[in-house]
C-alpha positions as CSV (number, residue, x, y, z in Angstrom):
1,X,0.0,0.0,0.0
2,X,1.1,3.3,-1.2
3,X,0.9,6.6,1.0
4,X,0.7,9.9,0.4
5,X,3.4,12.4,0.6
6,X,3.5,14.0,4.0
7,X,3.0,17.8,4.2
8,X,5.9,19.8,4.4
9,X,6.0,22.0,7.7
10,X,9.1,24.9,6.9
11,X,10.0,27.2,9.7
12,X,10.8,30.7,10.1
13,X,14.7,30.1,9.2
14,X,14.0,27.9,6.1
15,X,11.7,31.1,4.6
16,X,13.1,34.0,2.5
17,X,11.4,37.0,3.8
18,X,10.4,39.8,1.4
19,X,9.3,43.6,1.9
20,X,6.4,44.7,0.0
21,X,5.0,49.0,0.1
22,X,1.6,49.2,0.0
23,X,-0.3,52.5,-1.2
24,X,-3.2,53.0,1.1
25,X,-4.7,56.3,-0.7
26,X,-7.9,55.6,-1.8
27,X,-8.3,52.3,-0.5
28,X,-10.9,51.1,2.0
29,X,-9.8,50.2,5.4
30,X,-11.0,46.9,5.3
31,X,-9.9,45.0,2.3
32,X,-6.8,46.9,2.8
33,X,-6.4,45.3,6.0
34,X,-7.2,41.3,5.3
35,X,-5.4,41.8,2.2
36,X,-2.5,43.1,4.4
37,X,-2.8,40.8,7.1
38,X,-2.7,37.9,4.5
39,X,1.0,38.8,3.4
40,X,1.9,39.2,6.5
41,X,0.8,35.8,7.7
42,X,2.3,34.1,4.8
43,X,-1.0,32.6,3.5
44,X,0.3,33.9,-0.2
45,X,3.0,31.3,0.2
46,X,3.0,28.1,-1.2
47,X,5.3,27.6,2.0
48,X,2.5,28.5,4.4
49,X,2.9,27.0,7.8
50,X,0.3,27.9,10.8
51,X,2.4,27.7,13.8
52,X,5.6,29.8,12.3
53,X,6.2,33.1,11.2
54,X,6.9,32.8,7.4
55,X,5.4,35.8,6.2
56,X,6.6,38.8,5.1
57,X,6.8,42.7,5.7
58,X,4.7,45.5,4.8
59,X,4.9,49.0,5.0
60,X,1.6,50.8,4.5
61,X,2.0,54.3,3.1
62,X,0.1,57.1,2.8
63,X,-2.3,55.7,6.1
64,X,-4.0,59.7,6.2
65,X,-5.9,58.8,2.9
66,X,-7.6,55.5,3.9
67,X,-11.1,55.5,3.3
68,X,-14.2,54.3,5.0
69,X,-17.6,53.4,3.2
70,X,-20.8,54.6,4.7
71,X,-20.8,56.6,7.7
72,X,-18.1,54.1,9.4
73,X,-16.1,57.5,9.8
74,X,-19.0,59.2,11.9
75,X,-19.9,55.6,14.1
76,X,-16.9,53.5,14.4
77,X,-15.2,54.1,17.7
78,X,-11.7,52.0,19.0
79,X,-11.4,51.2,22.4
80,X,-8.8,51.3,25.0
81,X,-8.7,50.3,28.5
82,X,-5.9,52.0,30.5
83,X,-6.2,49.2,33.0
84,X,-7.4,51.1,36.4
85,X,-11.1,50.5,37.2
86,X,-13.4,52.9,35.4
87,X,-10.3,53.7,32.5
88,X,-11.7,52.9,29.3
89,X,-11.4,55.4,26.7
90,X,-13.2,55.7,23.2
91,X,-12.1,57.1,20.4
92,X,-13.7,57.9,17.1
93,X,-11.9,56.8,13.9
94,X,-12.7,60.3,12.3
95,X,-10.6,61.9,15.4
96,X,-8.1,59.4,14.8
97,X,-7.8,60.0,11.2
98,X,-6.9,63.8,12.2
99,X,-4.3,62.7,14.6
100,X,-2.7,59.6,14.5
101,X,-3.6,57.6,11.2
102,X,-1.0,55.1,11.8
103,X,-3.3,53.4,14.8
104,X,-6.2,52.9,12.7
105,X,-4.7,50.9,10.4
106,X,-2.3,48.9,12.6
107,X,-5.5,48.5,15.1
108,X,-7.1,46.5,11.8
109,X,-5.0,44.9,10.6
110,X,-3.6,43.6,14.1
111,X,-7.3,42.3,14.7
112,X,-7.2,40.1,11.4
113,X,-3.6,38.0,13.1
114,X,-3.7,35.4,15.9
115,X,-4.8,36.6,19.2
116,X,-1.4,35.0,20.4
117,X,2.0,34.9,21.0
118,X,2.5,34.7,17.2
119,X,0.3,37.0,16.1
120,X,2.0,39.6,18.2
121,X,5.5,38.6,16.6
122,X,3.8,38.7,13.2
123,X,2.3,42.3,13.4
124,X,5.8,43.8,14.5
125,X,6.5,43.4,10.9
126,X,4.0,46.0,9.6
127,X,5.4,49.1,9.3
128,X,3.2,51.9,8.7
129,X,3.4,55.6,7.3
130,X,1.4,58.9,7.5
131,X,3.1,60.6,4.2
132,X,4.3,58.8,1.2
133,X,8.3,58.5,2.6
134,X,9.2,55.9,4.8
135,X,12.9,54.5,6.4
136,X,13.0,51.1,4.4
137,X,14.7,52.1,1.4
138,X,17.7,49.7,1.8
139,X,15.4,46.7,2.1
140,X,14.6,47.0,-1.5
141,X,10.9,46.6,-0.8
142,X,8.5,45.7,-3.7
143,X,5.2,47.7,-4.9
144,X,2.1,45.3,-3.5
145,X,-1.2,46.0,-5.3
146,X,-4.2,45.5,-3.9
């Protein structure tokens, strides 16, 4: 009797990693962010593995001109617990938009990844950028369309 070939399991060493820019302007927050959160798991990989981090950096650009359909903007709030009884703290996306665009994105993107130990070492590698200039220019990064 014949078997099967076994399924090959890589881990993070045996991977080459790759940087990829991604142009957020005029994109909507939440395909941006599964599509995103896919490279950086690795689940474009043929070499995919679920318990190792084979995927691969991203640097979002341009995180001011991210849209939202409907009246998201208006509704959606992000929450924060400062950790003292009574200390949570609401903010809404439109405010953040204004000040810190950077959290809106990493905040969902970073809810698409494990709730674990790996998923936190998996969105270290998303880099993300208010203007259209960012520090990775000696990685050689490639342009990502989505």
């Amino acid at each position: 009797m014949e078997t099967s070939p076994k399924t090959r399991f890589f881990k993070k060493d045996e991977v080459e990693k790759k940087w990829y820019v991604v142009d957020a302007a005029g994109q909507t927050l939440g395909r941006l962010a599964s599509r995103v959160a896919r490279v950086l798991r690795g689940k474009h990989k043929p070499s995919f593995t679920p318990n190792a981090d084979v995927g691969d950096f991203v640097i979002v650009i341009n995180a001011e001109k991210v849209q939202l359909t409907g009246k998201r903007a208006e509704l959606k709030q992000l929450y924060h617990n400062t950790g003292y009884p009574g200390g949570a703290r609401f903010e809404y996306v439109k405010d953040l938009l204004k000040t810190h665009p950077e959290k809106v994105i990493e905040h969902a993107v970073k809810g698409m990844l494990p709730h674990n130990r790996l998923g936190k070492r998996i969105g270290l590698k998303l880099k993300v950028y208010r203007g259209t200039e960012h520090p990775h220019t000696a990685q050689k990064p490639e342009q990502l369309t989505i």
